[in-house]
C-alpha positions as a Markdown table, in Angstrom:
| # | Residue | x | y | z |
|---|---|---|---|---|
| 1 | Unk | 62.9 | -46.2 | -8.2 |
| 2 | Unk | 64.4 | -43.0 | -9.7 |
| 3 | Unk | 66.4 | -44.8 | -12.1 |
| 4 | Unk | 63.4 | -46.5 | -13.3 |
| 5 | Unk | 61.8 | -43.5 | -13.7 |
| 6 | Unk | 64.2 | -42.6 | -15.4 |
| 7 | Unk | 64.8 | -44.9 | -18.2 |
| 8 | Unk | 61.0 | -45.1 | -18.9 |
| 9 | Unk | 60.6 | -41.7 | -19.1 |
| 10 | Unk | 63.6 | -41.6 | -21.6 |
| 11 | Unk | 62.0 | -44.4 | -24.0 |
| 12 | Unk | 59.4 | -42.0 | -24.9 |
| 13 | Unk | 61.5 | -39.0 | -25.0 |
| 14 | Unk | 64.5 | -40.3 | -26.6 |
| 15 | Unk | 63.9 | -40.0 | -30.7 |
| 16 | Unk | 61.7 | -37.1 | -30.5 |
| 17 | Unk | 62.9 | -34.2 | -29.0 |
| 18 | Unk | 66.6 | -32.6 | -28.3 |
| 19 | Unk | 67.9 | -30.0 | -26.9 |
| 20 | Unk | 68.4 | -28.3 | -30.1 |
| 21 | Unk | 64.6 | -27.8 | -30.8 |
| 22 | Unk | 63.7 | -27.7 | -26.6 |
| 23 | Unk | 60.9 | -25.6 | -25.5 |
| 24 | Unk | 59.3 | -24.7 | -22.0 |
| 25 | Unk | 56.6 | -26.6 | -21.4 |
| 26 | Unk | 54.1 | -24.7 | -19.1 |
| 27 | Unk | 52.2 | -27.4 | -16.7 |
| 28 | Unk | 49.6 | -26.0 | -14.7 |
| 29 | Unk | 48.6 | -28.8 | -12.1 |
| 30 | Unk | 46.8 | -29.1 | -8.4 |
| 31 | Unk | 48.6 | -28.9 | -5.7 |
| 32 | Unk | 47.3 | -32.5 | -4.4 |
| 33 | Unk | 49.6 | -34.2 | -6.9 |
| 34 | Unk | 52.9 | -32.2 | -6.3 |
| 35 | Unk | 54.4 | -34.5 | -4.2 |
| 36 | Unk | 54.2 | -37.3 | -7.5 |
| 37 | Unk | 54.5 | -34.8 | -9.9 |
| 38 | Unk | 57.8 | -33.6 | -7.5 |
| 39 | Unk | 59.6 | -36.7 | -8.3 |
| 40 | Unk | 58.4 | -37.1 | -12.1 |
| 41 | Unk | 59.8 | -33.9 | -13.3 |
| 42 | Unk | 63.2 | -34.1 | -13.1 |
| 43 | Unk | 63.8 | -37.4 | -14.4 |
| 44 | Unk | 61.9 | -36.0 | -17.6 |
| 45 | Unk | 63.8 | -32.8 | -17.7 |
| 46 | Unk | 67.5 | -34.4 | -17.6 |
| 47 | Unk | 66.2 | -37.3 | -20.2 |
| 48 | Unk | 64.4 | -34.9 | -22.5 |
| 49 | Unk | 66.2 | -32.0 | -22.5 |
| 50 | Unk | 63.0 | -29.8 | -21.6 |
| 51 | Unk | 61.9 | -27.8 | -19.3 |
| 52 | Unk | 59.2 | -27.8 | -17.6 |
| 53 | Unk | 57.5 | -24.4 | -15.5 |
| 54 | Unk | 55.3 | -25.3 | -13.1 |
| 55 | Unk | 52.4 | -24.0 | -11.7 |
| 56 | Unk | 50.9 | -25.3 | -8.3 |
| 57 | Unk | 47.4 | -23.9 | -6.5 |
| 58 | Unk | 44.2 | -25.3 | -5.9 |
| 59 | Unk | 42.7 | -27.7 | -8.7 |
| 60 | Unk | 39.1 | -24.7 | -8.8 |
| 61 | Unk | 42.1 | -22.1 | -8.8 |
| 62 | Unk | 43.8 | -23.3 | -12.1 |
| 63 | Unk | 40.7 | -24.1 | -13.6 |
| 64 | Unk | 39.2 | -20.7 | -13.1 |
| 65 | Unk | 42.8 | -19.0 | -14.6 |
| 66 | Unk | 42.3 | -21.2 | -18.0 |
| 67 | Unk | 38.8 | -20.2 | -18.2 |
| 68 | Unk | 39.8 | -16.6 | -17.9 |
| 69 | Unk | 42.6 | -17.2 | -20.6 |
| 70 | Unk | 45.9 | -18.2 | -19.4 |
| 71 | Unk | 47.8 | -20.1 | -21.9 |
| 72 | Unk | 49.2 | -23.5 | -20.6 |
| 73 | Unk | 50.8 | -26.7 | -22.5 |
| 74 | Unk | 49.3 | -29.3 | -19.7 |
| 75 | Unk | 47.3 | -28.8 | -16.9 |
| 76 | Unk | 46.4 | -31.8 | -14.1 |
| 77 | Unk | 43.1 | -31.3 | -13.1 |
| 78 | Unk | 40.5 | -33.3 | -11.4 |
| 79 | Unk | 38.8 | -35.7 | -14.1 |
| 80 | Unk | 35.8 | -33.5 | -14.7 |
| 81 | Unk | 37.5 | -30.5 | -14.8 |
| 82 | Unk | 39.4 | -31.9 | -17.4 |
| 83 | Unk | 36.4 | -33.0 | -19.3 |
| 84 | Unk | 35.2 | -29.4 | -19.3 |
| 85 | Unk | 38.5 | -28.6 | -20.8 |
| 86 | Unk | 38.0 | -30.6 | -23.6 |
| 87 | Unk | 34.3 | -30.0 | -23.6 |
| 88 | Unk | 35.3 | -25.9 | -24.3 |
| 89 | Unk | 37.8 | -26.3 | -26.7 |
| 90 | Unk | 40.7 | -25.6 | -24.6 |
| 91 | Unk | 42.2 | -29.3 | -24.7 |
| 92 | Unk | 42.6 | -31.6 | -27.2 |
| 93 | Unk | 42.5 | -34.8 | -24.9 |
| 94 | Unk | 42.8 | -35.8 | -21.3 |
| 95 | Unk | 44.3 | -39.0 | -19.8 |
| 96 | Unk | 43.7 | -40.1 | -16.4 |
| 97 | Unk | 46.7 | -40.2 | -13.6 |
| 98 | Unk | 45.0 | -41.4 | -10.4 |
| 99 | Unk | 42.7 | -41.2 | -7.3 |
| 100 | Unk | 43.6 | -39.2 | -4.3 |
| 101 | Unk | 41.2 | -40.9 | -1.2 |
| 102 | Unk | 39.5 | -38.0 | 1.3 |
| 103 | Unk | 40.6 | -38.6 | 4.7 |
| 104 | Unk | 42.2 | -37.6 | 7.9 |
| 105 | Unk | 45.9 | -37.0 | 9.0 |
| 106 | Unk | 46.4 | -38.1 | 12.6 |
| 107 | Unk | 49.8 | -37.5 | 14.6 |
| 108 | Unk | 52.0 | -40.8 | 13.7 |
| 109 | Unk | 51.8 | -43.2 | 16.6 |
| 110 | Unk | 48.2 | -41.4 | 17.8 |
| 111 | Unk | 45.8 | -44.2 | 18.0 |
| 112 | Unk | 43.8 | -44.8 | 14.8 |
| 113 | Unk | 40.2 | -43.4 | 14.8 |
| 114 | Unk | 37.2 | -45.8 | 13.8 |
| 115 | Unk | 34.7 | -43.8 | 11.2 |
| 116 | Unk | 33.3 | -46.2 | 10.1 |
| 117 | Unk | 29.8 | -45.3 | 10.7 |
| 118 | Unk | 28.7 | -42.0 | 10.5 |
| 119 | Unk | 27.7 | -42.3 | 14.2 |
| 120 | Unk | 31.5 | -43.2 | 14.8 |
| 121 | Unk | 32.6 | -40.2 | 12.5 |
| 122 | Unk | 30.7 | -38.0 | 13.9 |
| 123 | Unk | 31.9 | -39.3 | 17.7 |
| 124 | Unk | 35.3 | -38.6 | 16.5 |
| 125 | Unk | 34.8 | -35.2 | 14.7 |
| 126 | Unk | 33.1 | -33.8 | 18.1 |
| 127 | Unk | 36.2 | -35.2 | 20.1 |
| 128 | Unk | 39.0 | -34.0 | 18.8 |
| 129 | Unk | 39.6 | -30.2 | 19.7 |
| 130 | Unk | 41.4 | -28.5 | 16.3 |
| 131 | Unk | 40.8 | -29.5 | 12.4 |
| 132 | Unk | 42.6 | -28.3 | 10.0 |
| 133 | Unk | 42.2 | -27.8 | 6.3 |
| 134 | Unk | 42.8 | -25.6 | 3.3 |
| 135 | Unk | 40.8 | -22.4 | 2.8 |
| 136 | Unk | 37.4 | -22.7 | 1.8 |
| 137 | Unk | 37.7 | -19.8 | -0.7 |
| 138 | Unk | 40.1 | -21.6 | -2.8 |
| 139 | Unk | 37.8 | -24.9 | -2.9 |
| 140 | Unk | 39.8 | -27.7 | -1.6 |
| 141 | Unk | 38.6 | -30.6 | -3.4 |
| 142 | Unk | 38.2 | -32.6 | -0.7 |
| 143 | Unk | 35.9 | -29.7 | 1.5 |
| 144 | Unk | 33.4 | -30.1 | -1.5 |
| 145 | Unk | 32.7 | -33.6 | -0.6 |
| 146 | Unk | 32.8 | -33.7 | 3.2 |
| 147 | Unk | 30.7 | -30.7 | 3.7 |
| 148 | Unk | 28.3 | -32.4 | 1.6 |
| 149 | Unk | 28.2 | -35.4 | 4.0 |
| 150 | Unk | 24.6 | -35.4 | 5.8 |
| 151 | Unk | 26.6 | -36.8 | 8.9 |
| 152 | Unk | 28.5 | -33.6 | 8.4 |
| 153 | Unk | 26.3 | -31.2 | 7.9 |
| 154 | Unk | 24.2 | -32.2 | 11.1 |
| 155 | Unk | 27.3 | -30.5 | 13.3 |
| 156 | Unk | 28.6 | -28.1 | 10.7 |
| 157 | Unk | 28.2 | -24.9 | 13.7 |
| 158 | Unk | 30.2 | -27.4 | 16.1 |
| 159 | Unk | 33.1 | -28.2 | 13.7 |
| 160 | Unk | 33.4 | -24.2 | 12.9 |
| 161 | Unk | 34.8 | -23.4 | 16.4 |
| 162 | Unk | 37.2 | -26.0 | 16.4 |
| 163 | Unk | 39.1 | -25.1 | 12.5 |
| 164 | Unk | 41.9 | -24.5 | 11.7 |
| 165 | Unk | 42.6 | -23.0 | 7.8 |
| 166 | Unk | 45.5 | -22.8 | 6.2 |
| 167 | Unk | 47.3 | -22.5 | 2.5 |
| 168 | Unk | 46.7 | -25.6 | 0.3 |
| 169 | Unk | 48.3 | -28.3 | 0.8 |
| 170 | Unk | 49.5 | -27.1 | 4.5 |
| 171 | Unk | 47.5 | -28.5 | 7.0 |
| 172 | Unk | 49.1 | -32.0 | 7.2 |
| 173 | Unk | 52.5 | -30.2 | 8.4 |
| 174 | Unk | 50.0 | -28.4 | 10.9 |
| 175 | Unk | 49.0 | -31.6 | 12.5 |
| 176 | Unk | 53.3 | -33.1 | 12.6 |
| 177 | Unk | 54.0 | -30.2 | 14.3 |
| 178 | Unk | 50.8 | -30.4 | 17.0 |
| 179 | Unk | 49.4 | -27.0 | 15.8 |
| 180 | Unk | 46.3 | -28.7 | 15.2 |
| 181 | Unk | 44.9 | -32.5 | 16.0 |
| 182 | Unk | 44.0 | -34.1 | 12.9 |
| 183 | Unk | 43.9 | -32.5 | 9.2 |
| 184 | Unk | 41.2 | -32.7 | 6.4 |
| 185 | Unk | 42.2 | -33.5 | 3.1 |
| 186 | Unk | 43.3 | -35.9 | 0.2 |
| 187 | Unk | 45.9 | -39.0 | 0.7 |
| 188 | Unk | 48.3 | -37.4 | -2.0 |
| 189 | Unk | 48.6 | -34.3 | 0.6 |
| 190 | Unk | 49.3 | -36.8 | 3.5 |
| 191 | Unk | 50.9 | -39.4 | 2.7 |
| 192 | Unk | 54.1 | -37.9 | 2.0 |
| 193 | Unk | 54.4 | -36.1 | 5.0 |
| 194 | Unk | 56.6 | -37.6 | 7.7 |
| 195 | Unk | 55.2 | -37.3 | 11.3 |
| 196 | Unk | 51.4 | -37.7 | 10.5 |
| 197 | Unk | 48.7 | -40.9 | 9.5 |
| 198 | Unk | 46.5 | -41.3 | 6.8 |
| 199 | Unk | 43.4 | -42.4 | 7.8 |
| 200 | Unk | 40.9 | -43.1 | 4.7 |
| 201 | Unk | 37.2 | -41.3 | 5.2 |
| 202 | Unk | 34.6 | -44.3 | 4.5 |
| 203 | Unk | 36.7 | -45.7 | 1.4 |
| 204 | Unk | 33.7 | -48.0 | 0.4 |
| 205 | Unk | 31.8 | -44.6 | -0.4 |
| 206 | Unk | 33.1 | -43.9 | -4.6 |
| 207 | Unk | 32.3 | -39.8 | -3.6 |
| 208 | Unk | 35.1 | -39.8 | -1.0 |
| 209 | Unk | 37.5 | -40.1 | -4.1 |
| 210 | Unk | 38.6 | -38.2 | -6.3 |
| 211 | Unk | 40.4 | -38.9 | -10.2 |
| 212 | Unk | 42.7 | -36.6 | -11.4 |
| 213 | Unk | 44.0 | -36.2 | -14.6 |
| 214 | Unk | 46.1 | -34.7 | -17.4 |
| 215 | Unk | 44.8 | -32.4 | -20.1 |
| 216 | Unk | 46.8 | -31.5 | -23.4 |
| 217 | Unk | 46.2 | -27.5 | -24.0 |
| 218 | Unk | 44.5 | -26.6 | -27.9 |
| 219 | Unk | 46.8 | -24.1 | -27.9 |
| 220 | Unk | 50.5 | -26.0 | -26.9 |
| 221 | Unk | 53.8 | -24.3 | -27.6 |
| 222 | Unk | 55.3 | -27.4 | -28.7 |
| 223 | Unk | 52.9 | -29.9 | -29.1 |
| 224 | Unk | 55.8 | -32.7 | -29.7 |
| 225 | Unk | 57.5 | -31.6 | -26.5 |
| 226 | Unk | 53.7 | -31.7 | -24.2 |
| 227 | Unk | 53.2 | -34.7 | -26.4 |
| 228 | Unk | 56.6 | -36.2 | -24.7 |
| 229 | Unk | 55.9 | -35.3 | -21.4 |
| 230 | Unk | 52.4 | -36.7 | -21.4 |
| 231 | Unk | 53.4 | -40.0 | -22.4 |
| 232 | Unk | 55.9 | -40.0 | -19.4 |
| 233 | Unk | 53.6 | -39.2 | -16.8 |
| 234 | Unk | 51.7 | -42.3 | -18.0 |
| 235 | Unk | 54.5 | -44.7 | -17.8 |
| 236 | Unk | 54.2 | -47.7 | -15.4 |
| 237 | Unk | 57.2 | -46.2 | -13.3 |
| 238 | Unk | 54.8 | -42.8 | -13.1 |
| 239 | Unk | 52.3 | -45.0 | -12.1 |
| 240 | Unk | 54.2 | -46.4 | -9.1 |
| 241 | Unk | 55.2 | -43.0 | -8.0 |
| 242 | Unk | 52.1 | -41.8 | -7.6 |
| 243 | Unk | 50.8 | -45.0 | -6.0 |
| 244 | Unk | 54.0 | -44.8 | -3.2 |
| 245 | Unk | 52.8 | -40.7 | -2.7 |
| 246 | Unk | 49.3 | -42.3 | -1.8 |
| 247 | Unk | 47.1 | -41.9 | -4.6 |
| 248 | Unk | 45.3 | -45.2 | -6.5 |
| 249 | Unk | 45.1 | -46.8 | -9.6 |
């Protein structure tokens, strides 16, 4: 897979930039895709001759820092965050990546919850003794939807004495190592993980997804260079990776 990577991200690369004339490309981009964007990077940095500084928090986090001024080359941002982007001036153009699914993370080998109704959901929320999630004060992309849920919201004081908060992007590791019994989030922060589940929150519902995708800054550096690495974070071999680190087409 890596060499695949590789040599697609290299067909797009090769011809238009070299070391000679390589600039840092800042990438500001939510933490829900690192474990994709994780493997992407490198291949484009030893086949392009760039590098790339990246800068993980919360998707409202990064948003909120390019609003206030913050110079960046590329940001990966949810789709309507990137729309705003362009809608402000701030990006020239946005391409869509993927969908990360809202869901749980069980233990692995824990028996596999039925939520499929929210009578079922709500059974299983009011059962289980610790959640765990990431802090509400940095909006977690995936808290915005479930506390909207009307099953939800009907035992929001119940669920509050049984959470568990931690950084973004942490609470799945929370749940491997039994600190907490399942974890709230998005299948790009669980599936990755080794000793937990994914368990996908009412898929059939389009609101328990959410698209991410890649914004091109006004203001780029180099725009050849943010250029290059946009186009190889599109490939089909991009496309794979962040289908096998649980995200959808």
């Amino acid at each position: 897979m890596r060499k695949f990577v590789a040599s697609a991200v290299a067909l797009f690369a090769t011809g238009c930039l070299t070391a000679a004339n390589a600039a840092d490309i800042k990438l500001l981009t939510a933490v829900a895709v690192r474990s994709a964007v994780d493997v992407i990077l490198p291949d484009f940095e030893r086949t392009s001759g760039q590098k790339v500084t990246t800068i993980y928090g919360s998707a409202a986090s990064l948003k909120t820092r390019i609003d206030g001024g913050e110079s960046f080359d590329l940001a990966i941002l949810t789709r309507t965050q990137v729309d705003d982007l362009a809608k402000n001036g701030k990006a020239l153009m946005g391409a869509d990546l993927a969908r990360s699914v809202m869901g749980f993370a069980v233990r692995a080998g824990a028996p596999r919850p039925d939520i499929s109704t929210d009578e079922k959901l709500v059974a299983f929320l009011l059962g289980v003794k610790s959640i765990a999630h990431g802090d509400p004060a940095l909006n977690p992309i995936a808290l915005v939807y479930f506390d909207k849920m009307p099953a939800v919201m009907r035992i929001a004081e119940a669920l509050k004495a049984k959470t568990i908060i931690g950084k973004p992007g942490e609470f799945p590791m929370l749940v491997a190592k039994g600190e907490a019994e399942i974890g709230l989030g998005m299948s790009s922060e669980i599936a990755p993980v080794t000793g937990v589940e994914f368990v996908a929150l009412r898929p059939d519902n389009p609101a328990t997804s959410v698209p991410f995708a890649v914004a091109l800054a006004t203001g780029a550096k180099d725009d050849g260079a943010a250029r290059a690495f946009l186009a190889a974070i599109q490939t089909p071999a991009a496309k794979e990776v962040f289908k096998n680190k649980g995200m959808v087409p």
